[in-house]
Short mmCIF file of the C-alpha atoms (twelve columns), coordinates in Angstrom:
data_MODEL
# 
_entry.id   MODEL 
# 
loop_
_atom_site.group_PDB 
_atom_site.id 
_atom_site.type_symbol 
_atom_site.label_atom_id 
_atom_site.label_alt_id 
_atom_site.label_comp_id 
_atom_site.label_asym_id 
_atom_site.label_seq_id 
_atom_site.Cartn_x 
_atom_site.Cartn_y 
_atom_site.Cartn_z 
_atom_site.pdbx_PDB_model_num 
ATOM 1   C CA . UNK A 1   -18.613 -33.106 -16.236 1 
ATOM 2   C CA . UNK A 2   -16.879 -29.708 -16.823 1 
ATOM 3   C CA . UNK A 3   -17.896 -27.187 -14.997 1 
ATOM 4   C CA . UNK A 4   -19.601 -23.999 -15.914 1 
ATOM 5   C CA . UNK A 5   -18.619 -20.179 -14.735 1 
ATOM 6   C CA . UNK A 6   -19.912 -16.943 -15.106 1 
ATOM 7   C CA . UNK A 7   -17.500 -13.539 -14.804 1 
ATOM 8   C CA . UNK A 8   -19.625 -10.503 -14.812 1 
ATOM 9   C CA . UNK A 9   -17.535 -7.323  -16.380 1 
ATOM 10  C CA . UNK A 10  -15.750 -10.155 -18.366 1 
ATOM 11  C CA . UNK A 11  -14.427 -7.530  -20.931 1 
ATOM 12  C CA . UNK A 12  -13.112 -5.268  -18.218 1 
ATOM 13  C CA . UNK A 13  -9.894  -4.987  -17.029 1 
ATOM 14  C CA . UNK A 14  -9.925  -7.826  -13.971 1 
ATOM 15  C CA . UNK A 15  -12.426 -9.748  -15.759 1 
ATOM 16  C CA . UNK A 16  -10.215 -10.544 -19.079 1 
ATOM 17  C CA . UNK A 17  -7.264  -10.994 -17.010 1 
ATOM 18  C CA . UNK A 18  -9.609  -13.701 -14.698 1 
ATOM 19  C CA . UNK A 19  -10.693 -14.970 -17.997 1 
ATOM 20  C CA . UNK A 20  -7.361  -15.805 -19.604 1 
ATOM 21  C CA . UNK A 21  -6.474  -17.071 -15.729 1 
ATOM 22  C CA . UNK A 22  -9.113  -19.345 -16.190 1 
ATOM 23  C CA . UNK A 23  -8.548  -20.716 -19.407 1 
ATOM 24  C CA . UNK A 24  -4.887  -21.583 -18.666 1 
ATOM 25  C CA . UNK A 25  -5.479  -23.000 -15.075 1 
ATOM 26  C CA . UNK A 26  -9.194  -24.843 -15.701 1 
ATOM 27  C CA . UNK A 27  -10.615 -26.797 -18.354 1 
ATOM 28  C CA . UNK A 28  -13.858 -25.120 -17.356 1 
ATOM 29  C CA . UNK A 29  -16.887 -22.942 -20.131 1 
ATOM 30  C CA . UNK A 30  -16.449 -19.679 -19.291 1 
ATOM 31  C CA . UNK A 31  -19.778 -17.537 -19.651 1 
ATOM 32  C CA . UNK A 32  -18.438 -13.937 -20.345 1 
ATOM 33  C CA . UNK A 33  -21.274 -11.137 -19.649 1 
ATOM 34  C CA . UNK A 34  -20.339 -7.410  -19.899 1 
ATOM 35  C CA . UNK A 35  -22.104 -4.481  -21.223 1 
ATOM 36  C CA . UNK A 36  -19.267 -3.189  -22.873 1 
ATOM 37  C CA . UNK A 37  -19.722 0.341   -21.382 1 
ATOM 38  C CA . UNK A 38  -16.105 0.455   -20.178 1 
ATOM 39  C CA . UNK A 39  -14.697 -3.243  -21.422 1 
ATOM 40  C CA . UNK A 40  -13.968 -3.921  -24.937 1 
ATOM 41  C CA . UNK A 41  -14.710 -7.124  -26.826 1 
ATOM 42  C CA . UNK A 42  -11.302 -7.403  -27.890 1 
ATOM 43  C CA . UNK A 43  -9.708  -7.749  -24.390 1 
ATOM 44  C CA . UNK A 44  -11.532 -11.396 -24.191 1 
ATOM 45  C CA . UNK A 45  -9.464  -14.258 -25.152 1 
ATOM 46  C CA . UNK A 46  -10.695 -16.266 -28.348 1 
ATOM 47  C CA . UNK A 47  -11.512 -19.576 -27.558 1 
ATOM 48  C CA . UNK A 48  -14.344 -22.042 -28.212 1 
ATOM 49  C CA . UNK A 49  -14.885 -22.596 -24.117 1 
ATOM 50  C CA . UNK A 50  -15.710 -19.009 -23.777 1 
ATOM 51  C CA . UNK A 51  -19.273 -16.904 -24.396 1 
ATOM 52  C CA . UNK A 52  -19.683 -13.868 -24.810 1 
ATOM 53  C CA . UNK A 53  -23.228 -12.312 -23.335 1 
ATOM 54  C CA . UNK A 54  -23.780 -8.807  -23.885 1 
ATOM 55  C CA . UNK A 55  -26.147 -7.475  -21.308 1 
ATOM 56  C CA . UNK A 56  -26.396 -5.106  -18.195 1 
ATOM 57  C CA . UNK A 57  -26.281 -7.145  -14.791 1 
ATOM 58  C CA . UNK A 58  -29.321 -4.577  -13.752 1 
ATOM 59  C CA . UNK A 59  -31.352 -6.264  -16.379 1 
ATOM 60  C CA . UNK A 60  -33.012 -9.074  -14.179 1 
ATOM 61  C CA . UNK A 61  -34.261 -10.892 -17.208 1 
ATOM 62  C CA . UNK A 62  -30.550 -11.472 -18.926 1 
ATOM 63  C CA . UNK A 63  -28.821 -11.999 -15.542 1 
ATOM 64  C CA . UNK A 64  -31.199 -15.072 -15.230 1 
ATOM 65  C CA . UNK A 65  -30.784 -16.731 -18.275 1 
ATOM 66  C CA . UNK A 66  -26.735 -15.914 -17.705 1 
ATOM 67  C CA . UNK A 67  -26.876 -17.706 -14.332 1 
ATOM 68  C CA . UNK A 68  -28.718 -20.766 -15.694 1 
ATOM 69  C CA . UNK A 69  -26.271 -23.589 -15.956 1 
ATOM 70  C CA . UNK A 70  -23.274 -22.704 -13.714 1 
ATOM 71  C CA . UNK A 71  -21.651 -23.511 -10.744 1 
ATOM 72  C CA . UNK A 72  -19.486 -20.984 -10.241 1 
ATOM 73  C CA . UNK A 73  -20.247 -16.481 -10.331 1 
ATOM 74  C CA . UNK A 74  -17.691 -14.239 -10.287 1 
ATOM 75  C CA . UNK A 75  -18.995 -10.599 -10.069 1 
ATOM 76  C CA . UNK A 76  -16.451 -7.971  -11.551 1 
ATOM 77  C CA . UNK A 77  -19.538 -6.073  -13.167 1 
ATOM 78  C CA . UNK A 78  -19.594 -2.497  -11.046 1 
ATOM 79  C CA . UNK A 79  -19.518 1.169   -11.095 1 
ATOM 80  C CA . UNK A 80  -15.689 1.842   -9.405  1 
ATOM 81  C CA . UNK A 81  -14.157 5.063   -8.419  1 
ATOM 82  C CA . UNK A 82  -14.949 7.353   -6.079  1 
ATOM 83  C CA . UNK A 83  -15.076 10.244  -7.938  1 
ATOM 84  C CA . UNK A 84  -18.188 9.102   -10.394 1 
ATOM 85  C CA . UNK A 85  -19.817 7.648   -6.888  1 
ATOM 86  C CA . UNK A 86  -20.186 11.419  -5.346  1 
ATOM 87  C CA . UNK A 87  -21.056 12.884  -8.806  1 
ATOM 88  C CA . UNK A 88  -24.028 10.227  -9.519  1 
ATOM 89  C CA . UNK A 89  -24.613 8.646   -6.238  1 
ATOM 90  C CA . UNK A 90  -27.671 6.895   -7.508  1 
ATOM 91  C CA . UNK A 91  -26.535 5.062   -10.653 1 
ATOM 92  C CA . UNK A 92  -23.657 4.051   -8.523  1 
ATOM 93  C CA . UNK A 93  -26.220 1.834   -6.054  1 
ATOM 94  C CA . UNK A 94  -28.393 0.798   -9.167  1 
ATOM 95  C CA . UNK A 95  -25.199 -0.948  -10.301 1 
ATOM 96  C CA . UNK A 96  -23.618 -2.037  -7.432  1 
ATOM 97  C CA . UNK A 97  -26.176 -2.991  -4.897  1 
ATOM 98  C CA . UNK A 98  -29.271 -3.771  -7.649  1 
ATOM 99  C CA . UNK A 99  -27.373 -5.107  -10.104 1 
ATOM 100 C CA . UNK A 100 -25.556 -7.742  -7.226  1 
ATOM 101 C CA . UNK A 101 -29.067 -7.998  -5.982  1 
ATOM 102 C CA . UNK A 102 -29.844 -9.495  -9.606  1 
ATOM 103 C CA . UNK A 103 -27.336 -11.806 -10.096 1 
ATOM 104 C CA . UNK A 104 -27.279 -13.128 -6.038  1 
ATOM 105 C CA . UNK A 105 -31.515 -14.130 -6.278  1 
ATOM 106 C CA . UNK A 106 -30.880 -16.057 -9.853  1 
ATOM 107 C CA . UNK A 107 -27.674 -17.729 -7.960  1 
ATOM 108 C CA . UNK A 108 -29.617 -18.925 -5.495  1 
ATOM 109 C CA . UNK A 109 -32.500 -19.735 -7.159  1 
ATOM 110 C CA . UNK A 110 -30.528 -21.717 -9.570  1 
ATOM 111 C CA . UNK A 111 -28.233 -23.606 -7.383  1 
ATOM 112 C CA . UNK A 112 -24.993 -22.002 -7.501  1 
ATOM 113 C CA . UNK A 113 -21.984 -23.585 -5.930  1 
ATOM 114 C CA . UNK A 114 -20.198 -20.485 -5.052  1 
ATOM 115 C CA . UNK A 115 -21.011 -16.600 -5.539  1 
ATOM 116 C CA . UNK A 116 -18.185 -14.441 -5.333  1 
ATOM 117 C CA . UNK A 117 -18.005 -10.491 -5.525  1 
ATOM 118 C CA . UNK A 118 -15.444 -8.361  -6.216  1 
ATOM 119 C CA . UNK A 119 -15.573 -5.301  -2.933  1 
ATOM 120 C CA . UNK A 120 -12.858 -3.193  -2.385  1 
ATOM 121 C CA . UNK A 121 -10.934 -1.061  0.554   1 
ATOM 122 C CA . UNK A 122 -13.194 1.967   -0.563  1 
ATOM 123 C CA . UNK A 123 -15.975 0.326   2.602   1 
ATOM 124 C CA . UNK A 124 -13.236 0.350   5.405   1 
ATOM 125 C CA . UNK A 125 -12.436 4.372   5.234   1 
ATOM 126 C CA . UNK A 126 -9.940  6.081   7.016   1 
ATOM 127 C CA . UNK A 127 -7.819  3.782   9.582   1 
ATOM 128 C CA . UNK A 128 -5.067  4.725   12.267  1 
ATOM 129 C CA . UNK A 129 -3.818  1.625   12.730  1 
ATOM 130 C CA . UNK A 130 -1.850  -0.336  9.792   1 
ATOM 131 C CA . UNK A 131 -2.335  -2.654  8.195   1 
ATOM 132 C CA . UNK A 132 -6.038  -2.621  7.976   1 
ATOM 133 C CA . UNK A 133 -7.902  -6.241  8.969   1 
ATOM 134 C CA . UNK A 134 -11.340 -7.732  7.879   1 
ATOM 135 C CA . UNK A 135 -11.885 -6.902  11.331  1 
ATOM 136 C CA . UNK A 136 -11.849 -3.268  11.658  1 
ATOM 137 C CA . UNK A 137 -15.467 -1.837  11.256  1 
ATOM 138 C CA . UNK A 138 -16.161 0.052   8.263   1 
ATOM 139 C CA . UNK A 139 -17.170 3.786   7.739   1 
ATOM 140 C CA . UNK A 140 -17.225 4.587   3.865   1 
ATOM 141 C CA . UNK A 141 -16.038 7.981   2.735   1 
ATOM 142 C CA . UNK A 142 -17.840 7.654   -0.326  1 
ATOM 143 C CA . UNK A 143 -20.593 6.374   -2.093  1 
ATOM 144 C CA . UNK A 144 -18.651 4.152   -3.935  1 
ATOM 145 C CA . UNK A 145 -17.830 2.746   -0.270  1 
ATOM 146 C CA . UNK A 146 -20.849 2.519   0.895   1 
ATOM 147 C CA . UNK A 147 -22.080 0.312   -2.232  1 
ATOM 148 C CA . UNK A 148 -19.235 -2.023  -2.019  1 
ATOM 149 C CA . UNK A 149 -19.819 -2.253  1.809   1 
ATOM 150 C CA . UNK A 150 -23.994 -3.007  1.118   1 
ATOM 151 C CA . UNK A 151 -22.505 -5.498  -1.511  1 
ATOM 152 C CA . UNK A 152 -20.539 -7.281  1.243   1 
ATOM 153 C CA . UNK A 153 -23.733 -6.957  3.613   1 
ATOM 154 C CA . UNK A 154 -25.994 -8.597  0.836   1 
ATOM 155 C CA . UNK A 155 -23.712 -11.461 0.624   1 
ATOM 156 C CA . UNK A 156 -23.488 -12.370 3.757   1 
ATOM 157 C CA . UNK A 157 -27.152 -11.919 4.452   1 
ATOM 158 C CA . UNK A 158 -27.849 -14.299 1.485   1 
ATOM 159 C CA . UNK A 159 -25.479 -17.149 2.960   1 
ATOM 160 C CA . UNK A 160 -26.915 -16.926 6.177   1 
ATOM 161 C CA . UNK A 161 -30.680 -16.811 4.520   1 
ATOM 162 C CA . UNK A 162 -30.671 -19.207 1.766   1 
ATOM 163 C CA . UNK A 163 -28.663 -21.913 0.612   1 
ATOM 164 C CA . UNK A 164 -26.189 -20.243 -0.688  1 
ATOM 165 C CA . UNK A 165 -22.346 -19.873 -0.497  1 
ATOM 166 C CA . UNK A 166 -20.838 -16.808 -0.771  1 
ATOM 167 C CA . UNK A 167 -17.822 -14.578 -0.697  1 
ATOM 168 C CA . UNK A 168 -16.505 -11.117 -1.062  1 
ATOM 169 C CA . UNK A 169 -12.988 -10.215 -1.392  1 
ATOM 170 C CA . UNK A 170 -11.533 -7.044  -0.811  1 
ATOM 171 C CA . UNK A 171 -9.104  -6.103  -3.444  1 
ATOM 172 C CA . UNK A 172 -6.749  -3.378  -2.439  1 
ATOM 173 C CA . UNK A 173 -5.395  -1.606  -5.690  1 
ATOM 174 C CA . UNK A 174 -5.313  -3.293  -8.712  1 
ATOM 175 C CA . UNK A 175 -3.441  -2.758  -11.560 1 
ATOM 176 C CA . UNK A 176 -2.230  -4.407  -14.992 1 
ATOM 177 C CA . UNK A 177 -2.585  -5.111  -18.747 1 
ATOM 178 C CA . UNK A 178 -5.931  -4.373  -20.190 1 
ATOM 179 C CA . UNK A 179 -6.896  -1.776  -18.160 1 
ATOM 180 C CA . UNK A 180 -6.743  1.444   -20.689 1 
ATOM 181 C CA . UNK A 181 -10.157 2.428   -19.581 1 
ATOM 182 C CA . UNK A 182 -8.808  2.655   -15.676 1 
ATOM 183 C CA . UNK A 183 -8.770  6.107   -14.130 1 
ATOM 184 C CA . UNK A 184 -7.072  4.380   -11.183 1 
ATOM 185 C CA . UNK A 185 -3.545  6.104   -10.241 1 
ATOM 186 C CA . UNK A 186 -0.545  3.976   -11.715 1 
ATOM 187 C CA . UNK A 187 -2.977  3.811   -15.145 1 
ATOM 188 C CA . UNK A 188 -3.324  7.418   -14.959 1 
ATOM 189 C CA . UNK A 189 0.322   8.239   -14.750 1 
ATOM 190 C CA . UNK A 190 1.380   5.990   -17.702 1 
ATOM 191 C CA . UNK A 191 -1.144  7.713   -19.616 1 
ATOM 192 C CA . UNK A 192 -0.519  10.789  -18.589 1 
ATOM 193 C CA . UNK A 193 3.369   10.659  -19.401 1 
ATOM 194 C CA . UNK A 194 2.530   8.724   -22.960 1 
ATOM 195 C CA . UNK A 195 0.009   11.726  -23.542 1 
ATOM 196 C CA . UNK A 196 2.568   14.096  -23.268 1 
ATOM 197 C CA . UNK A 197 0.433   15.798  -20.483 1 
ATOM 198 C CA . UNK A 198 0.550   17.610  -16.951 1 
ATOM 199 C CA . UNK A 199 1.233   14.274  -14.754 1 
ATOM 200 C CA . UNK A 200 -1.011  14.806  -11.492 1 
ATOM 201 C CA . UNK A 201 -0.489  14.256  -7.975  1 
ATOM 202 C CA . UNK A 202 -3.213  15.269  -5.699  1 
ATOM 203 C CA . UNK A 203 -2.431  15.847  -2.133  1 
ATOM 204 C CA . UNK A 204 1.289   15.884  -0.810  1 
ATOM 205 C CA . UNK A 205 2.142   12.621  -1.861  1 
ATOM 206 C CA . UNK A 206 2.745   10.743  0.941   1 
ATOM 207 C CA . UNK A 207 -0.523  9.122   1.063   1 
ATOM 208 C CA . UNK A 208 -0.162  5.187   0.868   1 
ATOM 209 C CA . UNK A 209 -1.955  2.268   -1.055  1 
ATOM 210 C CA . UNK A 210 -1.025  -1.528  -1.745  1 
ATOM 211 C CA . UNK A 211 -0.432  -2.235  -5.303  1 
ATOM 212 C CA . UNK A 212 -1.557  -5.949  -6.442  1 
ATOM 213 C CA . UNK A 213 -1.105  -6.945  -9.735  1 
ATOM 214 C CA . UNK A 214 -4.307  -8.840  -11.649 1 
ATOM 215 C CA . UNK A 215 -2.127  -12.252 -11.939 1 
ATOM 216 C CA . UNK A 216 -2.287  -12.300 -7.932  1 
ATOM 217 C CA . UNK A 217 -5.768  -11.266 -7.793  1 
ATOM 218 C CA . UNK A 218 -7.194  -13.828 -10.341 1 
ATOM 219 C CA . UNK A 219 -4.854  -16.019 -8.031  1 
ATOM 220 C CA . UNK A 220 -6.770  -15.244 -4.731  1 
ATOM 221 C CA . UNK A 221 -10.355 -15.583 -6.968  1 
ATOM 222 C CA . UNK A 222 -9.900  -18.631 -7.963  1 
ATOM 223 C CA . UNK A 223 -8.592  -20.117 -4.661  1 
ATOM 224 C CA . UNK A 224 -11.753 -18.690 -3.193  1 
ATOM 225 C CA . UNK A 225 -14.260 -21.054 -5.378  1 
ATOM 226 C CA . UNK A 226 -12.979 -23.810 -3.410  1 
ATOM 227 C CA . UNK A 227 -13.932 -22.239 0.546   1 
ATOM 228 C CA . UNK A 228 -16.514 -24.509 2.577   1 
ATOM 229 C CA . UNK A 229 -17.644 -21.730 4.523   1 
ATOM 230 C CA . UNK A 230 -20.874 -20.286 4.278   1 
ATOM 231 C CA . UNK A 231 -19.836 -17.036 3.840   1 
ATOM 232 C CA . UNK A 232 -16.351 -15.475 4.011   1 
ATOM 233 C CA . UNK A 233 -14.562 -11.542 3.991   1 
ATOM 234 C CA . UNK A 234 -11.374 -11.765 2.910   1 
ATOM 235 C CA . UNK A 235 -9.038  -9.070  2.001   1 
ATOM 236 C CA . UNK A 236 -6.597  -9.260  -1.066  1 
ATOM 237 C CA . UNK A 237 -3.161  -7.269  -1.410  1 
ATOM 238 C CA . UNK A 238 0.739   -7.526  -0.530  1 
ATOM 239 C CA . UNK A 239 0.820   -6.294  2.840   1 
ATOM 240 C CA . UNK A 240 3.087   -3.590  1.507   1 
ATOM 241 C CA . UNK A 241 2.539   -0.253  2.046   1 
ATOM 242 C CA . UNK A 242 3.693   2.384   -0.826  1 
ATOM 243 C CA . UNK A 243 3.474   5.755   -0.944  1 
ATOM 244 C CA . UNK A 244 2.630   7.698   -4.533  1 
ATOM 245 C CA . UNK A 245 5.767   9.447   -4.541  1 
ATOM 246 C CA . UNK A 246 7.558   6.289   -3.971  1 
ATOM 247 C CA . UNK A 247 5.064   4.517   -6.834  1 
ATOM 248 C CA . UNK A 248 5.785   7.889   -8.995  1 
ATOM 249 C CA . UNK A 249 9.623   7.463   -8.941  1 
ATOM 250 C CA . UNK A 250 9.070   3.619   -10.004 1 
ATOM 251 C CA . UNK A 251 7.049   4.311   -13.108 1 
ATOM 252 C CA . UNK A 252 9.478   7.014   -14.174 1 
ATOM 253 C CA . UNK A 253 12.316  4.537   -13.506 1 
ATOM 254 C CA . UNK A 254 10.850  1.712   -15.829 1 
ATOM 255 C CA . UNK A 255 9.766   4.194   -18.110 1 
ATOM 256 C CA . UNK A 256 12.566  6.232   -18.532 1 
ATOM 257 C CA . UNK A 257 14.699  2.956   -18.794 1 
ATOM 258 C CA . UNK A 258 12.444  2.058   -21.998 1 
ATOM 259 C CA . UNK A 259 13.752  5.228   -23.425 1 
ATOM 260 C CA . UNK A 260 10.319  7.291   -22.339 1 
ATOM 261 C CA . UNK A 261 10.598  10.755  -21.465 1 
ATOM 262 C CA . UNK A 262 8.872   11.418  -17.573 1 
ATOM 263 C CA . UNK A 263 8.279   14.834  -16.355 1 
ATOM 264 C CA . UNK A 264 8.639   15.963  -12.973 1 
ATOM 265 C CA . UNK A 265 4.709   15.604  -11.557 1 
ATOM 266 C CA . UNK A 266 2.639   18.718  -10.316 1 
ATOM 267 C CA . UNK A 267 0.755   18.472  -6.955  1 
ATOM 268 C CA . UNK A 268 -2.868  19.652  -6.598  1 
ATOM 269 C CA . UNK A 269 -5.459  19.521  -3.712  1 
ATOM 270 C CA . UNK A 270 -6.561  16.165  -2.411  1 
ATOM 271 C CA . UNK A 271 -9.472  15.122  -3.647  1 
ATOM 272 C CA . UNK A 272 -12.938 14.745  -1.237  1 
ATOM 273 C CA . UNK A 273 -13.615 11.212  -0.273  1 
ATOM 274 C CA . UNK A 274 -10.683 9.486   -1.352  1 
ATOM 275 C CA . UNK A 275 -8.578  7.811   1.752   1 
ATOM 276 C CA . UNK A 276 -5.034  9.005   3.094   1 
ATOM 277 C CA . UNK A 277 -3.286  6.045   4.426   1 
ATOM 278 C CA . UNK A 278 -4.182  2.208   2.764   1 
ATOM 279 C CA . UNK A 279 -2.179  -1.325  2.899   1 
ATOM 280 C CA . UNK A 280 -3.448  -4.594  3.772   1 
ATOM 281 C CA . UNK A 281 -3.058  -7.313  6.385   1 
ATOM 282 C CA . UNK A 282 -3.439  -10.481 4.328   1 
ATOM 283 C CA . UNK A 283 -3.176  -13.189 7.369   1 
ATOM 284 C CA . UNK A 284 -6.640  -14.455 6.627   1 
ATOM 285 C CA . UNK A 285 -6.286  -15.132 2.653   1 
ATOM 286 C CA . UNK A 286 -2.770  -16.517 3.010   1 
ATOM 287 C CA . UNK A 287 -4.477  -18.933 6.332   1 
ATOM 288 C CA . UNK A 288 -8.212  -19.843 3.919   1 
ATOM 289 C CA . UNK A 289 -6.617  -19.453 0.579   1 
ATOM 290 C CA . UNK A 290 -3.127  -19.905 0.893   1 
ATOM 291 C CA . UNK A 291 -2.802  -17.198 -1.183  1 
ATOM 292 C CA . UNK A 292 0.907   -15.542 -1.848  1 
ATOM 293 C CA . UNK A 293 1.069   -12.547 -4.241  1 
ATOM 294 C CA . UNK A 294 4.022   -13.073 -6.511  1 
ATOM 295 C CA . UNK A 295 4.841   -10.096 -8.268  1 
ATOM 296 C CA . UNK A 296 6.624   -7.721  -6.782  1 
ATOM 297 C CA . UNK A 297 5.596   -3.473  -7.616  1 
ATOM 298 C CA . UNK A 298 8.801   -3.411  -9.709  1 
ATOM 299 C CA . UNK A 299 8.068   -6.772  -11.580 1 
ATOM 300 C CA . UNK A 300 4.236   -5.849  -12.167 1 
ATOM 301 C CA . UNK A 301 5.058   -2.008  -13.607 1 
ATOM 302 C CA . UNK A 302 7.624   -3.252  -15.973 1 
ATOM 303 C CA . UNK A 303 4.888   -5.700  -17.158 1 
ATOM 304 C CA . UNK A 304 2.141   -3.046  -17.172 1 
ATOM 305 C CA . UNK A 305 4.864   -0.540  -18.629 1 
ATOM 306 C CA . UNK A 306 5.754   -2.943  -21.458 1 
ATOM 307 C CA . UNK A 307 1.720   -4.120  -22.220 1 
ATOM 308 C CA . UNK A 308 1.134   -0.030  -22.798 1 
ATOM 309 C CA . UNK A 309 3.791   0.404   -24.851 1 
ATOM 310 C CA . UNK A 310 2.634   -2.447  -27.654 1 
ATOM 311 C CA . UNK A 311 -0.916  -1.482  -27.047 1 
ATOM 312 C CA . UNK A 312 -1.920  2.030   -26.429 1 
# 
């Protein structure tokens, strides 16, 4: 019998992208829920194995009736950024840690196979030693941390309680197609430069992330419905370690090569809460998933370059 999954934050910017992963690599009914508060309808591939719910994962009585049926969640659904964790703290946890809570109690009490949630580097802080494991304890800057970090708690609490199997995966920074709505940085400086207006770098610079594109990530997501363990952390990214000057000089590379005229960026203060240095050790996903990201920073902004040139 096919089998039945349901992506929370389907019309989102991971969640379409996981969506249209899906439907090429599955023959499985995808059940679509998003409140469409950031997503947009239009970002969800047409096709007759995919439903659309529109609902808020803090309503208890929709995520029920969502969860009936499948054997497979994927939670996308979530309040992300730091910057709109510190300025509403509390709708932030309503979101993130109730709105999990919601959708974990109907999964078990509806016999999921698999729950898996969507967490983030924001729980781990700031780290002297690089690249950062599953194994270094966490101390949240932010909010926004702290949710994703109670998110990761609640999951493993619920495998170890209840018959349930769960997983949360750490995605380091995402980017991609879709993703117009995404104040996250390489999004911001695409916009910024198609806008025609002041491109922004806060702090010096030099501070570091790992860039993942979505293809990878709805790689490692769907590798992850097929873990035995109870419950599992694993971390998602490239192991590579870029600075935003570096990722700055990239964009204005691909852009300028499509003919687009890039300014020279203006630096600003660092922002409170947000994290200096960021990459990723990815020994455990490549040993339990054998994941291998596959497109390269250069690769993925020409594809993101291209998508927001034919769509924005």
């Amino acid at each position: 019998m096919t089998e039945t999954i349901l992506v929370t934050g389907a019309c989102g910017f991971i969640g379409s992208n996981l969506t249209e992963y899906l439907l090429d690599k599955t023959d499985w009914k995808i059940i679509a829920y998003d409140n469409l508060s950031n997503g947009k309808k239009e970002y969800l591939p047409k096709s007759d194995r995919v439903e659309l719910i529109e609902a808020d994962i803090r309503d208890k009585k929709d995520v029920r009736e969502a969860v009936k049926g499948c054997d497979f969640v994927v939670n996308l659904a979530a309040q992300v950024g730091v910057i709109p964790s510190i300025d509403d703290p509390r709708e932030d946890a309503e979101i993130n840690i109730m709105g999990l809570l919601n959708l974990l109690e109907a999964s078990r009490d509806l016999g999921v196979s698999r729950f898996v949630h969507a967490s983030s580097a924001a729980p781990v802080g700031e780290v002297d030693e690089m690249p950062i494991s599953e194994e270094k304890v966490p101390e949240p800057l932010s909010p926004y941390g702290a949710s994703k970090l109670a998110g990761e708690a609640y999951c493993s609490a619920f495998a170890s309680s209840y018959d349930i199997k769960t997983t949360a995966l750490r995605f380091s920074n995402v980017y991609g197609p879709k993703s117009v709505h995404k104040t996250s940085v390489i999004h911001k400086f695409i916009r910024e430069v198609l806008d025609g207006e002041e491109v922004v770098v806060y702090g010096d610079g030099n501070q570091t992330r790992d860039f993942i594109h979505v293809d990878d990530i709805c790689q490692g997501i769907l590798k992850s419905l097929d873990l035995e363990n109870d419950y599992e952390l694993i971390q998602l990214g490239t192991s590579e370690e870029t600075t935003i000057n570096q990722l700055y000089n990239q964009i204005k590379q691909t852009m300028t090569e499509k003919g687009v005229d890039v300014p020279e960026p203006n630096y600003k203060e660092a922002r409170e809460g947000e994290i200096y240095k960021n990459y990723t050790d990815i020994t455990k996903a490549r040993k339990k998933l054998d994941f291998e990201p596959t497109v390269s920073l250069k690769k993925g902004l020409q594809k993101v370059v291209n998508w927001y040139l034919e769509n924005y």
